[in-house]
C-alpha positions, 0 to 999 in steps of 0.5 A, spaced: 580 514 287 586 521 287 585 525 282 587 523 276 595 524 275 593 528 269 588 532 273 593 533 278 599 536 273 594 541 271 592 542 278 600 543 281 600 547 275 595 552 277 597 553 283 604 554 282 602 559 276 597 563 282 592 563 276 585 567 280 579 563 280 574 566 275 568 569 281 574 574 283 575 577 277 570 582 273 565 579 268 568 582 263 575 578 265 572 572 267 570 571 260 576 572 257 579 568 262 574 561 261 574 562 253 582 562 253 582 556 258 578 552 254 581 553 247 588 551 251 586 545 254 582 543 248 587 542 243 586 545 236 580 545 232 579 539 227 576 542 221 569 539 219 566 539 212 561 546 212 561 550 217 556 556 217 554 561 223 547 563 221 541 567 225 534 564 227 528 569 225 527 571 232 536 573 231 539 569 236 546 566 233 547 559 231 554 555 229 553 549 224 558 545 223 556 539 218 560 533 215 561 531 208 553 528 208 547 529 204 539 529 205 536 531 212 541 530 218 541 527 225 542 533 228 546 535 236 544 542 239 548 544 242 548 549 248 555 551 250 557 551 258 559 557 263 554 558 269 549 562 264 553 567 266 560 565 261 562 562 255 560 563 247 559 559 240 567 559 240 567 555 248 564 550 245 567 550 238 572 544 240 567 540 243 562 540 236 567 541 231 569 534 234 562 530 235 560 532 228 566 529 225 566 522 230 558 521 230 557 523 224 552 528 225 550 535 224 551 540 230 548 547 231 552 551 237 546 555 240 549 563 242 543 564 247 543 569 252 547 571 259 546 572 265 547 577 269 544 582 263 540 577 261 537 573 268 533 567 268 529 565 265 532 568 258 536 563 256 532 557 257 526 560 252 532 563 247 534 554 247 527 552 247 525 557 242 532 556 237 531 548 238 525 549 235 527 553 229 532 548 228 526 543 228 524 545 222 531 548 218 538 547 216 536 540 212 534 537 220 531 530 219 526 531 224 525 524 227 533 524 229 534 531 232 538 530 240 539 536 245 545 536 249 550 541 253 556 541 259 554 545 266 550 549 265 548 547 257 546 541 260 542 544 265 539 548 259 538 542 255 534 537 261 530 544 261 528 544 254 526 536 254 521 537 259 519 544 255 518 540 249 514 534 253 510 539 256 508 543 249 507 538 244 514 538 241 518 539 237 520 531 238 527 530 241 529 522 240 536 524 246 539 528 252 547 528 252 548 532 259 555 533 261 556 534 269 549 538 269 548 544 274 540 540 277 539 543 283 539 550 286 542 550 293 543 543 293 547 540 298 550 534 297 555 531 299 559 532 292 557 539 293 560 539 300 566 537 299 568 540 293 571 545 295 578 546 292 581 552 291 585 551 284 580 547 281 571 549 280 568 548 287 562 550 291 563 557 291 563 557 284 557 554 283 554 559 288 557 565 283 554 562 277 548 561 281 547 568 283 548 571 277 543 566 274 537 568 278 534 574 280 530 572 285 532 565 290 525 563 290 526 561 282 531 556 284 525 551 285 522 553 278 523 545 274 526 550 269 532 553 273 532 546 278 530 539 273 530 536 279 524 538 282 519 537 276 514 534 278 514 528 273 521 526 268 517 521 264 516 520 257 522 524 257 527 523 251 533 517 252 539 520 256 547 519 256 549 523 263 556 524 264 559 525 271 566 527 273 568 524 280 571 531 284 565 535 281 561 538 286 554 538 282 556 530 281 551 527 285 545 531 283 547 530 276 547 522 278 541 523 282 537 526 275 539 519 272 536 515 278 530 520 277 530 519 269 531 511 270 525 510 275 520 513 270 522 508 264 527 513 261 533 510 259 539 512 261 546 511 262 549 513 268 557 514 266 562 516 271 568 519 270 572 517 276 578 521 277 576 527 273 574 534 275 568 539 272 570 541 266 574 535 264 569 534 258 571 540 254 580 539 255 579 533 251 586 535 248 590 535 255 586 529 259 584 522 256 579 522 260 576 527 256 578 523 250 574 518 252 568 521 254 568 524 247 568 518 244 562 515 249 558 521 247 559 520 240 558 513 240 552 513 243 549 519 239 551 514 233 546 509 237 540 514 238 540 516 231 541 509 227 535 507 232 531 513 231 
């Protein structure tokens, strides 16, 4: 299919406007960029019942959004997206604000640590670590409690799953991953074509990458590449969204393919049309909005199940 005609609006758009893709400009830069980009596209912020920034015993910062709801609570952790490199509590307020309202359920935003000041695998154990603090705080219901992220968050929560298998927990009833970042060096057809100056392309994935990493040989470390764990079973069910002109589309689909053949139960959604991103700009693009409503509707049904 073309790009969607809304997608391809927002693409003229920066064109016309000469806006600098975020690997030229300074980290620094960059950062402020992607927090203003993400505020514009994702419309305003809906005003949730309690929300409450509080710290774990080990000082990481978290967001806690809860709706109007009593007793111990399914709870989404949330790990925000932008290349472990980019992005903050606030890039993903958006996005949280409006799952805890439409499941309803308790979110928890997870501000873990950046790369390059902080490289791999800081920010996996930061998510493992807070996941687990979590698990026993915060009126959690311990039976109903979901991981999940876009882009690099994704990438982030598939790595904590397979940390939380691996050590005895904390249990994990689902896996929300939007356009996940699955495979250092991958090089896929998706990755081969994406290659659009205006829009997230291949280069980008290699600047985050770079940033990421400190040594290439980490890229084959499950950790940092879930592709390649030695075994996807016994891993949480799992809702994975794909955006038709992403660059990491396959190898996020080729994750589910991995997670199905080892008896996880997984849907596979793909949103044709769409960009990277498309996730996070609920309030430009309908695609957005749908796949909001997916993600919900199916957190709805991992917790009512569990």
């Amino acid at each position: 299919m073309p790009l969607d005609p809304q997608v391809e609006a927002m693409r003229a758009e920066r064109e016309a406007n000469h806006v600098p893709q975020l690997y030229t400009q300074s980290l620094a830069e960059a950062r402020a960029a992607d927090l203003a980009s993400i505020q514009a596209a994702g419309g305003d912020g809906e005003p949730v019942h309690h929300v409450k920034d509080v710290t774990t015993d080990a000082g990481l910062p978290l967001r806690v959004y809860r709706p109007d709801l009593s007793g111990p609570l399914p709870t989404l952790i949330y790990f925000f997206g932008g290349g472990w490199t980019l992005g903050s509590i606030d890039t993903a307020d958006g996005i949280t604000r409006k799952l805890a309202n439409a499941v309803p359920c308790q979110v928890v935003t997870v501000g873990y640590r950046l790369a390059p000041e902080h490289p791999f695998p800081t920010a996996v154990h930061d998510c493992y670590d807070a996941t687990q603090w979590i698990a026993t705080h915060l009126q959690t219901d311990p039976a109903r409690m979901v991981v999940g992220g876009d882009s690099a968050g994704a990438n982030l929560a598939a790595a904590v799953t397979l940390l939380a298998r691996d050590n005895n927990g904390p249990a994990l009833a689902g896996q929300l991953l939007v356009y996940p970042n699955m495979l250092y060096g991958s090089d896929t057809i998706s990755m081969r074509n994406g290659n659009d100056p205006y829009l997230f392309n291949n280069t980008s994935v290699n600047w985050y990458w770079k940033h990421y990493l400190t040594d290439p040989a980490d890229g084959r470390n499950p950790l940092a590449s879930p592709l390649l764990a030695e075994s996807h079973a016994d891993l949480p069910p799992a809702l994975v969204i794909t955006a038709e002109y992403d660059p990491l589309r396959d190898e996020g689909e080729y994750y589910a393919e991995k997670l199905h053949a080892a008896g996880v139960p997984t849907t596979l959604s793909r949103y044709d049309g769409m960009v990277h991103g498309f996730f996070a700009m609920s309030g430009i693009l309908d695609g957005g909005k749908k796949a909001m409503s997916e993600a919900s509707a199916w957190l709805g049904r991992i917790f009512t199940d569990g």
